[in-house]
C-alpha positions as CSV (number, residue, x, y, z in Angstrom):
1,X,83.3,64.9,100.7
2,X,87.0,65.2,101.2
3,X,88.0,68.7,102.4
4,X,91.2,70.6,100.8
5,X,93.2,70.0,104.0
6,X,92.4,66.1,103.9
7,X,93.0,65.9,100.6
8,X,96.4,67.4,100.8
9,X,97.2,65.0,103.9
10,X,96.3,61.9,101.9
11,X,99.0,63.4,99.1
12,X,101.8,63.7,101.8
13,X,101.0,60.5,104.0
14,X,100.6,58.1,100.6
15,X,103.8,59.6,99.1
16,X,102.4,61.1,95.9
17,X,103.9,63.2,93.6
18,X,102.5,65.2,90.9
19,X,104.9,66.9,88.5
20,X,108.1,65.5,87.1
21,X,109.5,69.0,88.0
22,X,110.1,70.1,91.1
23,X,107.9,72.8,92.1
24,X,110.2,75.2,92.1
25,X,109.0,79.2,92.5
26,X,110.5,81.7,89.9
27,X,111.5,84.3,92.1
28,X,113.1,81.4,94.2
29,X,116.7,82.6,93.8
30,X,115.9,86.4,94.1
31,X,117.6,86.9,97.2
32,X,120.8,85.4,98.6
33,X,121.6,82.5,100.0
34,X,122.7,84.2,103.5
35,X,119.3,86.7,102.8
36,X,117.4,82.7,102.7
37,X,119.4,81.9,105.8
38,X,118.5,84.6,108.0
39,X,114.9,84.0,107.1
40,X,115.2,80.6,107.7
41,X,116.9,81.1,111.2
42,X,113.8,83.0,112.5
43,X,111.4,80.6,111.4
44,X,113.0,77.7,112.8
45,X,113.3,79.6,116.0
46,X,110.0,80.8,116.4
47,X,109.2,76.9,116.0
48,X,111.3,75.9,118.4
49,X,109.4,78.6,120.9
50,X,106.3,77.4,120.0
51,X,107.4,73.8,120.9
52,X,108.4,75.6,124.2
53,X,111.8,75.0,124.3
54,X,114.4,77.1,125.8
55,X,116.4,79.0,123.2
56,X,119.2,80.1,126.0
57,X,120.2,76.7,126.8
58,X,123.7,76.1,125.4
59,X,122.7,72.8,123.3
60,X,119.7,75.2,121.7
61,X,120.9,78.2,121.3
62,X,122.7,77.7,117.7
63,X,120.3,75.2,116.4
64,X,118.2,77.8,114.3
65,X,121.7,79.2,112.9
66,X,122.3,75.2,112.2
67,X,119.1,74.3,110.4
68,X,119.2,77.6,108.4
69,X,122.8,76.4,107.2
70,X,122.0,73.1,106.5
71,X,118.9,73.5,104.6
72,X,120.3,76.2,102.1
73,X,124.0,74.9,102.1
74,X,123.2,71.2,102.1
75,X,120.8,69.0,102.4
76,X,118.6,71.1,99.8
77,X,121.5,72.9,98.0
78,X,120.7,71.2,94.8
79,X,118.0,73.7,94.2
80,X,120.3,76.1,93.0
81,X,121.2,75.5,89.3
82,X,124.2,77.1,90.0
83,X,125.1,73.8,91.9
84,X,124.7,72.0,88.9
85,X,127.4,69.6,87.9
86,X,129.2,69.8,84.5
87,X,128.6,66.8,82.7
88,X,131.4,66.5,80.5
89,X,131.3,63.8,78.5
90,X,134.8,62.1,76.1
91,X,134.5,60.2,72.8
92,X,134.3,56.5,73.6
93,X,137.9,56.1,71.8
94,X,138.5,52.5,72.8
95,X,135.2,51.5,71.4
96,X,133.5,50.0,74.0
97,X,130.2,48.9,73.5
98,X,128.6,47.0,76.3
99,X,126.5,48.6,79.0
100,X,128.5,50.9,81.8
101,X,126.7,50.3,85.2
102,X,127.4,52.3,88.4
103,X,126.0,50.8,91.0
104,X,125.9,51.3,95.1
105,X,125.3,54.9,94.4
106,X,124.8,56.6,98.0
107,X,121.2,58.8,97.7
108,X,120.4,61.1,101.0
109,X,117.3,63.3,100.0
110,X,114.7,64.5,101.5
111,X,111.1,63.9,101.0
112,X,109.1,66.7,100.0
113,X,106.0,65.4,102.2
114,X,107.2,65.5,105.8
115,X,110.6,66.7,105.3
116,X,112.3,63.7,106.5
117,X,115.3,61.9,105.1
118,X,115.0,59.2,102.2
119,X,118.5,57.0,102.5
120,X,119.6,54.6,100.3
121,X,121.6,53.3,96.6
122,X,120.8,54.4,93.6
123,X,122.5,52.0,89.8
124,X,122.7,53.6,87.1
125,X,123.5,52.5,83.3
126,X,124.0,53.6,79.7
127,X,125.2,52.1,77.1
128,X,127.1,54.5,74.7
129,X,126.4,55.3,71.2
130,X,129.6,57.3,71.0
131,X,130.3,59.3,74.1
132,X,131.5,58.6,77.7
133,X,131.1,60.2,80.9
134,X,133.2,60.0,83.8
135,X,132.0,57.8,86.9
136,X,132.4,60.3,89.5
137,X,130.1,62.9,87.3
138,X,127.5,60.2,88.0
139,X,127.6,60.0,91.3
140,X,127.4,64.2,91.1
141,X,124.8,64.0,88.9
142,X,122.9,61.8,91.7
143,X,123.6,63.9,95.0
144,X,122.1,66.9,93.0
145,X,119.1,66.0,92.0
146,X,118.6,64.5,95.4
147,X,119.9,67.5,97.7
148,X,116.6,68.8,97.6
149,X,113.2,68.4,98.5
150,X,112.0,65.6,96.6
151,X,109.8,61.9,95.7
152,X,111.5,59.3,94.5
153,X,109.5,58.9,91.1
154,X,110.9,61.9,90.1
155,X,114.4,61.7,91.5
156,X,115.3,58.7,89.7
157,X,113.2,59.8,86.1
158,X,115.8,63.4,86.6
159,X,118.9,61.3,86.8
160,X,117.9,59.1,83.6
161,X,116.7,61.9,81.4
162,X,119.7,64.2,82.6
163,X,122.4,61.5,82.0
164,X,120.2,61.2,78.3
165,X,120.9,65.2,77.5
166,X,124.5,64.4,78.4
167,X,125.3,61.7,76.6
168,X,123.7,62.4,73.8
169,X,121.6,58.4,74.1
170,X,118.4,57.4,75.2
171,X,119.5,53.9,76.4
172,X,120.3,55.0,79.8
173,X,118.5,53.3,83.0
174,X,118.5,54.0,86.7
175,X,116.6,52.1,89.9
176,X,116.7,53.6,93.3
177,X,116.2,51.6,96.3
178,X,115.8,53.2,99.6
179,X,114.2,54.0,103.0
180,X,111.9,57.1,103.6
181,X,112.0,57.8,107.3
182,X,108.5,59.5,106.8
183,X,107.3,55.7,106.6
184,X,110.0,54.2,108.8
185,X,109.4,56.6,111.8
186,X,106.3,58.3,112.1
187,X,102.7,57.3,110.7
188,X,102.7,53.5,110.0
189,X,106.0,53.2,111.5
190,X,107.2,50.7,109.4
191,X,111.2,50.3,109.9
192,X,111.8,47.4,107.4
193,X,109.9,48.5,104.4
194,X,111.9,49.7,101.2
195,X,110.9,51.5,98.1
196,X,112.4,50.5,94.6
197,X,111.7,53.1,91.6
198,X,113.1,52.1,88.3
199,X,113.4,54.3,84.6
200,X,114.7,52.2,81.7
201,X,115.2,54.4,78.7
202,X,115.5,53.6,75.0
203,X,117.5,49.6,74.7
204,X,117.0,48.9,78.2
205,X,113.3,48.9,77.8
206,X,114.3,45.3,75.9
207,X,113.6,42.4,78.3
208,X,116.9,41.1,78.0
209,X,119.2,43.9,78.3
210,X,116.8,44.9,81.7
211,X,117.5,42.0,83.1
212,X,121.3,42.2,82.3
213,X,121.1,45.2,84.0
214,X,119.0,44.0,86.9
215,X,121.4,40.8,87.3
216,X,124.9,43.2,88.1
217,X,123.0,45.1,90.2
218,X,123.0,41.6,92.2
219,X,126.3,41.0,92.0
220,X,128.2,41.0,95.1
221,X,130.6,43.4,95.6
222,X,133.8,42.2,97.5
223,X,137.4,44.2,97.8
């Protein structure tokens, strides 16, 4: 019989998730982001002591400060709502009415398992029924759902369904291809290995217009 602890380690080490949201706490902006800091600074210290290295050393000496930084102000600053990007979206005046992909999209996240970075390109597609949205907004809209403790299921269904509340459409799309260094550098060790996660929302859930989408994400892109 599998024990709580295995069980858990078999969630982390095969890369499950289990909610669509992420497991956020309620109280978990009731104190400020230099209160998280400070906290944060101590804990990554006494880490670092119980690895037994030398905190007085010059190299060493700010890391805990660094981490703490990092992880609120960063690489995990799209937990804060507050961080949100405004979607604003524009009527599609010059009535164009074939798909809009962004593709090439740099993603740096974090996986939720092992706390390790998840690197790669995320495309991304609508097709408007009305309203457009800037490119650059989709790029935001990308860096914020992954600057945060995450699995890549859910990253890529969060950046579909938000662009869907945005525009106001549910033919919206997204695939995500990239490299969790969770697999790539510990545990199996695998450096070449990639995962691709897909979410094809209302006309892109046709055959034909996925694979329209799925061919310019092919193309080539030269300057």
């Amino acid at each position: 019989m599998i024990n709580n602890e295995e069980f858990q380690d078999e969630i982390g080490d095969n890369h499950i998730g289990l909610s669509a949201k992420n497991p956020v706490r309620e109280d978990a902006f009731a104190i400020s982001d230099e209160e998280k800091i400070e906290k944060i600074k101590k804990d990554v210290e006494n880490i670092l002591l119980t690895l037994g290295m030398d905190l007085t050393d010059d190299s060493l000496k700010g890391t805990p400060n660094r981490v703490a930084k990092m992880f609120v102000k960063e690489i995990f600053g799209g937990l804060n709502p507050a961080k949100k990007p405004k979607a604003s979206t524009f009527d599609n005046n010059y009535k164009y009415g074939e798909m809009l992909v962004e593709k090439n999209i740099i993603v740096y996240s974090t996986c939720e398992h092992h706390l390790l970075p998840i690197i790669g390109r995320a495309h991304v597609a609508y097709i408007s029924n009305g309203r457009v949205i800037g490119l650059s907004k989709m790029n935001r809209i990308v860096e914020y759902y992954a600057k945060r403790p995450q699995v890549q299921e859910r990253l890529t269904m969060q950046i579909v369904q938000e662009l869907q509340i945005a525009l106001g459409t549910e033919d919206v799309a997204c695939v995500i291809d990239a490299k969790h260094l969770c697999v790539n550098s510990r545990g199996i060790s695998d450096i070449e290995s990639s995962t691709v996660t897909s979410e094809f929302g209302g006309k892109f859930k046709n055959d034909q217009t996925r694979r329209e989408f799925l061919d310019y994400i092919k193309l080539e892109t030269k300057f």
